[in-house]
N, C-alpha and C positions, 0 to 999 in steps of 0.2 A: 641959386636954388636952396642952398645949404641956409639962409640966412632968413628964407621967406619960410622954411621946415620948422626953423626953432624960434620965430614970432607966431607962428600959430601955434606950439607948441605952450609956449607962455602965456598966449591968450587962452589957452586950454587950462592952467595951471590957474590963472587968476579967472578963469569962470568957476571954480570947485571940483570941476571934474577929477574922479578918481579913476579914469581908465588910461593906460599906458599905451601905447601901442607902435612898440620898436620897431621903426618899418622908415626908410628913405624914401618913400612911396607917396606922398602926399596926396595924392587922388585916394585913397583906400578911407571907406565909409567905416566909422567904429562900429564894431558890433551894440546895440543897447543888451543892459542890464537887465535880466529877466525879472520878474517881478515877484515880491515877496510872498507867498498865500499868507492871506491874513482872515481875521474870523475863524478859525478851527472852531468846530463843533464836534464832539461826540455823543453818539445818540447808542442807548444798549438793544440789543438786540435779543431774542432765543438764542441765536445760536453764534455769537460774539455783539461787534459794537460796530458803527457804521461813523465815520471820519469822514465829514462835509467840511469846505474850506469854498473860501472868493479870493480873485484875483485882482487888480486894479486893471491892467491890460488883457481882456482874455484873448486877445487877435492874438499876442504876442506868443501865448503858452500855445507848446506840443506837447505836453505831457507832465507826469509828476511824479517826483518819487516818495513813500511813506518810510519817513525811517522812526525805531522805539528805540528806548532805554529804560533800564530799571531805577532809574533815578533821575531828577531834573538836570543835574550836571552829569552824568551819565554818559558812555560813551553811547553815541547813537548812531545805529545799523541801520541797512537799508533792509527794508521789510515788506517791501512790497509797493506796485508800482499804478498808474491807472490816466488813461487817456480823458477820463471825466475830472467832475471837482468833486468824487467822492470814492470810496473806496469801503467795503465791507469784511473786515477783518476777523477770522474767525481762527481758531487755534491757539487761544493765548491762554494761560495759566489762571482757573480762577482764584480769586479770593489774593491776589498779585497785584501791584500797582503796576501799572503801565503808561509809558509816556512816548508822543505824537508829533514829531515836526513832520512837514511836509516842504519840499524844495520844487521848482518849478524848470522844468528844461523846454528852449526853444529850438527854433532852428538851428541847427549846427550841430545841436548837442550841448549848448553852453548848456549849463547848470547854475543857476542861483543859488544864492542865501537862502539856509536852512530859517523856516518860519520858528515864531514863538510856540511856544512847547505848551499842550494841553494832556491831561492825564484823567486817566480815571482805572477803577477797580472792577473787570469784569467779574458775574457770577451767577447763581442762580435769580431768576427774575420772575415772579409769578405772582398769582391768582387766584384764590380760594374762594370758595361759595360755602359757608355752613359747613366747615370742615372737610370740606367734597363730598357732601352727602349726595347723593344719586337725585334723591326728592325732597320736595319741599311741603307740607298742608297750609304752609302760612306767607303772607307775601314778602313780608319784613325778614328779611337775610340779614347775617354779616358777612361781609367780606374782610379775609384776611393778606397781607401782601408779605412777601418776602422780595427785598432789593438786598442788590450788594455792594451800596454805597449809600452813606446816608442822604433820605430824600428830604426835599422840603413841600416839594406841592404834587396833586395826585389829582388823577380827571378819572372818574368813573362812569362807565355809562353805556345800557345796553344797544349805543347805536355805532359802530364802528369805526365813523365817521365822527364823534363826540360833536354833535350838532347839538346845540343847544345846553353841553354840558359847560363846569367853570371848574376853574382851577379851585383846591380849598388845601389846606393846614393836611400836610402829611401824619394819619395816624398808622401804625399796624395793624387797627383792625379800624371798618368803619361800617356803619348801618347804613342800609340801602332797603327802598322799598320797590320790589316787582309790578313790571306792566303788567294790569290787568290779563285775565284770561288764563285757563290751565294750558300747559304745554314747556314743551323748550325754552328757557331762559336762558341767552347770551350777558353775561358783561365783561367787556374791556374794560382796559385801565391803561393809562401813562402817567410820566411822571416827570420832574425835573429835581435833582440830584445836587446837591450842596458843591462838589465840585464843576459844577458848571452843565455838566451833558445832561442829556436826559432820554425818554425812552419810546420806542416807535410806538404805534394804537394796535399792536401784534399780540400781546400779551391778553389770555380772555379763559375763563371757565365756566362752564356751564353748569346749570341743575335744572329739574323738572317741576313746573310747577301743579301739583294736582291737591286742591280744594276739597275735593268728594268723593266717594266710594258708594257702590250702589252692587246690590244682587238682581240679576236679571230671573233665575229662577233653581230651584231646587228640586232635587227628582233622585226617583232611586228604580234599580232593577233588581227583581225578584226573580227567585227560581222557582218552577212550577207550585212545591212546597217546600216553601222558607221554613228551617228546622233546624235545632243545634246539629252543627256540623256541615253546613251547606252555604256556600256563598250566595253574596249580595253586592251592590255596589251603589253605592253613591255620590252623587254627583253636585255640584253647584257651578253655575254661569255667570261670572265677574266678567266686568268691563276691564278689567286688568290685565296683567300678569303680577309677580315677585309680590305678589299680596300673601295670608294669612288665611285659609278658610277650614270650615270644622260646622260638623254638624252635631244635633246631640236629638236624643229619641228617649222615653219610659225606659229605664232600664241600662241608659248610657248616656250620660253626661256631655262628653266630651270623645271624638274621633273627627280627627287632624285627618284633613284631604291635603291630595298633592298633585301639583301642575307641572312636574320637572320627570315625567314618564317612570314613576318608580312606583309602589304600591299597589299596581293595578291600573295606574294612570295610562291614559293608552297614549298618548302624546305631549309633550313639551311644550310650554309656552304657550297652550292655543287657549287659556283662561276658563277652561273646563278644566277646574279643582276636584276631582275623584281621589276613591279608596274604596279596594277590595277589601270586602268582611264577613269572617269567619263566624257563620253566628255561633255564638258559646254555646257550652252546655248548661240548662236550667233556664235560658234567656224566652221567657213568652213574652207579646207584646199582643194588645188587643184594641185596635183601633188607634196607634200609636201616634203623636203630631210630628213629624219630622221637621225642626228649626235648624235653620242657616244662619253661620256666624262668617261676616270678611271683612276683616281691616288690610286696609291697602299697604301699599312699600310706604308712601309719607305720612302715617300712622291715623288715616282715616279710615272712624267705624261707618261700614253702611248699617240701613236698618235692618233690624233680621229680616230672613223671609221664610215661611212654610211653605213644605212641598205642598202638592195639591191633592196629593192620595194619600189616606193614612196606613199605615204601617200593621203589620199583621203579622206576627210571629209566633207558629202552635210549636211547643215541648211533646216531645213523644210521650206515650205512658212511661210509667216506670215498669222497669222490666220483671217478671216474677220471678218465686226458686223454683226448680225441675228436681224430680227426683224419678227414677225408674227402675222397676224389681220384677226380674223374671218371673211370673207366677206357675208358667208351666212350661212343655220345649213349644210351646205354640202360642204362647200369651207375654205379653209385660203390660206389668199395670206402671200407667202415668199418674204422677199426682204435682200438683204444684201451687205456688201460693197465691191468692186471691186478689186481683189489681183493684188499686183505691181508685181510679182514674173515675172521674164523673161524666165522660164523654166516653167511657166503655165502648167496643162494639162486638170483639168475638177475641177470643183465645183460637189462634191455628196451630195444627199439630203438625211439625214437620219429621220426616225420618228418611234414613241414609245408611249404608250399608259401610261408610268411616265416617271419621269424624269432622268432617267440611260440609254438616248440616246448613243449610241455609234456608228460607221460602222459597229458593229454586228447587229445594228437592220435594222429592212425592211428600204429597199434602195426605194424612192420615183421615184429619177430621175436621170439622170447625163446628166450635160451641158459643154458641151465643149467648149463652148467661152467665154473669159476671160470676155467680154464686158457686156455679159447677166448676169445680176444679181437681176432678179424676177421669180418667179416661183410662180402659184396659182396650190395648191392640189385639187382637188377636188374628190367627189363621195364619200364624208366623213358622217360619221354617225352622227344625227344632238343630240344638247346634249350631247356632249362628249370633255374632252381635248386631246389634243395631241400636242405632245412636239418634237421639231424640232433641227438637228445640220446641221450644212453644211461644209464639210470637203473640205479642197481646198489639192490637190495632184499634185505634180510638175514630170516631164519627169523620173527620180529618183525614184519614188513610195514615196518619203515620202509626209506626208500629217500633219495638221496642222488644228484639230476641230476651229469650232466656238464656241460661247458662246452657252448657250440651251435658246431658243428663244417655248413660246408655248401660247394659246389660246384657247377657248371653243366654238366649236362652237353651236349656242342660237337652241330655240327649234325649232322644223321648224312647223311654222304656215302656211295653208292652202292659195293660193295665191289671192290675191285682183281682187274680180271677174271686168269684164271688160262691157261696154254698150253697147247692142248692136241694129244696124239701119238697114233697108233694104228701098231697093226703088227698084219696079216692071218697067222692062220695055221688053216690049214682053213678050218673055219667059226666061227671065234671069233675077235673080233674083241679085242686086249687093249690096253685106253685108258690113260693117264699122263700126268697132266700136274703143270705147276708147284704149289706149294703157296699157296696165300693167307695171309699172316702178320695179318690186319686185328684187330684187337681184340674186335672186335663179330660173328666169325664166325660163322654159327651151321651152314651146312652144303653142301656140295658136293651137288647134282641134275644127273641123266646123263641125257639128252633122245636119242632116236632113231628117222629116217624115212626113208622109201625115197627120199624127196626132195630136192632142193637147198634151204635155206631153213627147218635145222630151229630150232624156237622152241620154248618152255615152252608153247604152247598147242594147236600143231601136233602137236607131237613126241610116241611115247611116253614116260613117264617109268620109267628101267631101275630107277633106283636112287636112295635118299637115302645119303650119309654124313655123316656128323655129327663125324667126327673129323678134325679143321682137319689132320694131319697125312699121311691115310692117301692117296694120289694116284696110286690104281691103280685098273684096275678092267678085267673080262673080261667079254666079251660073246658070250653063244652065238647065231648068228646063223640063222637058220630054214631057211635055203634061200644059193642062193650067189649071189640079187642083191646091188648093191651098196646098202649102207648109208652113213646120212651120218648122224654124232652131235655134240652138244654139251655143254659141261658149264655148271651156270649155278654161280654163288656168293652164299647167299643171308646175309645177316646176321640184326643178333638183332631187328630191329624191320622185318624183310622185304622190304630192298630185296636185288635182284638185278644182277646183271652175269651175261653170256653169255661165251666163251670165242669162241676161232675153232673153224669147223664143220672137221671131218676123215669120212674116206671112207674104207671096206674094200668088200670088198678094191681 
């Protein structure tokens, strides 16, 4: 037995075999030698590098081990392990060389020879459109790459699947021209890497591609009456969003709308470009053309467009000065200055008992000629202020307060009795006396009785006169007893004074 051991033994030795197998067993089947991975390939990935290898026996292999080092003679770790003939390795150091054997285990567990060593430098891998602009107006892009190993050929191309695309001369930047059509634009890219690997069809950036801008239409809202100090708003309807729109009118050049819900804008994003507007003071506008201005996000201008209604904006009058002077405890006289407004319609006199005059309070008077500008109140309560505005109101309804103009009118004293004369001729009696100069006069009463002691309540009453100058007066007397008259002086809020009593004949 021992003799027929170590002639196969020998015959093993001059076949080249290198496997030993210390065993007096001679029936025992040698294990085979696992098979070397050969072909390594690394391909880079987003998010590491993908390790593909062949086998010459794949019946044979049950699995594989990845082992790296930081250097080709380097000592090499196991790093990770994989039932397939690929493995995707992720967590490795960029901007790092890294290096790749792969060993093959079969049944048993034996373990092969470590393959030949392939490397490469993971790191950032990408993509750019036109600096990642968002949009495009035009079709002709550049593309820009960033690899982190130097490349030598580069496939670009908006079909995922690079059908139809070729390999060409790796630049860092290269010109590419967009498929027809506004919209989405996809391109991939791959590449193949001076160390050998190269990179899945994963890598891809996008931009948008939009040719035209267009205004669907322009419009604005008014208040009953548009007038300095009262809002407006205006609108424009783009096919967009992240555009640029602005309207301009007689009188305003240039007012920025906005589509991101701020200025008045009632909504975000919905491509109704609005802004709330304050209309100034001094701003009229008279049949006004309101033009639309929108350039889009990829810096196309649409053509303007005009709203469909023109614009109409009245300035109130200007407002006048007040002035107000007690003339008696029952009067003040208004006066104020003369409105230039060429669409005049009346001066309103407002008054109020403090100074929160407004047109809500009691309306005094309204004067409709431009020219008349005094007005005296009276039949007012004496001892008291009162405080006045004078609203000037144009053919339009708008109006335009004055300043608050006001005055107290003084106590009201008893009126400065007057002198009185008579002289008998026949039977008429003709009376004269002094004049009353008092402010608040309102009228001369001639009292007469056969009595001594005549009074306003006694006396008959001959006569009213009402004219503060006229200070005569004749009296036809009935019979030729003697009469006794007075004259009273009454003012404008009804106090009286009596005169001295005189006798005829």
């Amino acid at each position: 037995m021992k003799k027929i051991f170590n002639l196969l033994l020998i015959l093993a030795l001059a076949a080249g075999c290198s496997r030993y197998i210390d065993s007096s067993d001679v029936t025992q089947e040698l294990p085979l030698q696992p098979p070397i991975p050969i072909g390594l390939k690394l391909t880079h990935l987003a998010e590491g590098v993908s390790l593909s290898w062949q086998v010459s026996d794949t019946a044979a292999a049950r699995s594989f081990k990845i082992y790296t080092a930081d250097s080709l003679n380097g000592r090499y770790v196991v790093r990770d392990s994989s039932q397939t003939f690929s493995k995707t390795i992720t967590g490795l150091s960029a901007g790092r060389n890294h290096f790749f054997k792969v060993s093959t285990l079969v049944s048993g567990g034996l373990e092969g020879p470590l393959s030949e060593a392939v490397s490469t430098r993971p790191g950032t891998l990408s993509i750019t459109i036109n600096n990642d602009d968002k949009y495009t107006r035009l079709r002709s892009v550049t593309l820009a790459f960033v690899v982190p190993v130097a490349a030598i050929l580069v496939q670009a191309s908006e079909d995922p699947n690079f059908v139809d695309a070729h390999w060409e001369d790796f630049a860092p930047t290269l010109s590419r021209t967009l498929s027809d059509g506004d919209g989405v634009k996809r391109i991939f890219a791959r590449f193949q890497f001076a160390d050998g690997s190269g990179s899945a069809g994963l890598i891809s950036d996008s931009i948008i591609l939009d040719t035209r801008a267009f205004i669907d239409s322009v419009y604005f809202a008014l208040p009953p009456v548009p007038s300095p100090g009262s809002a407006m708003t205006f609108f424009l309807l783009a096919g967009e969003t992240d555009g640029s729109a602005e309207v301009s009118f007689p009188g305003l050049t240039r007012l920025v709308l906005y589509d991101d819900g701020t200025n008045g804008d009632l909504l975000a994003g919905d491509r109704i470009y609005s802004r709330r507007y304050i209309i100034p003071v001094n701003l009229e506008v008279a049949g006004g053309i309101v033009t639309g201005k929108f350039r889009d996000a990829a810096g196309n201008n649409a053509d303007d467009r005009t709203a469909s209604a023109l614009l109409n904006i009245s300035r109130a009058p200007e407002p006048v000065t007040l002035t107000a002077v007690a003339e008696s405890s029952s009067s003040i006289r208004l006066s104020w200055s003369q409105s230039a407004g060429s669409d005049f319609a009346s001066y309103q006199i407002y008054r109020h008992i403090n100074g929160s005059v407004s047109n809500n309070s009691y309306l005094v008077s309204i004067v409709t000629s431009r020219n008349t500008v005094a007005f005296t109140d009276d039949n007012l309560q004496a001892n008291t202020p009162y405080f006045y505005r004078v609203y000037v109101y144009d053919n339009t309804g708008l109006f335009s307060p004055s300043n608050v103009a006001a005055d107290t009118t003084p106590v009201n004293l008893a009126p400065l009795a007057v002198k009185l004369a008579v002289r008998a001729q026949d039977l008429s009696s003709i009376l004269t006396w002094t004049a009353n100069n008092d402010n608040d006069f309102a009228s001369y009463q001639i009292y007469r009785d056969t009595v001594v002691g005549v009074t306003e309540t006694t006396g008959r009453l001959l006569t009213i006169i009402n004219s503060q100058t006229s200070t005569t007066f004749t009296d036809t007397r009935p019979d030729t007893l003697k009469y006794y008259y007075k004259v009273y002086v009454y003012d404008g809020q009804g106090l009286m004074t009596g005169s001295n009593e005189v006798a005829a004949p």
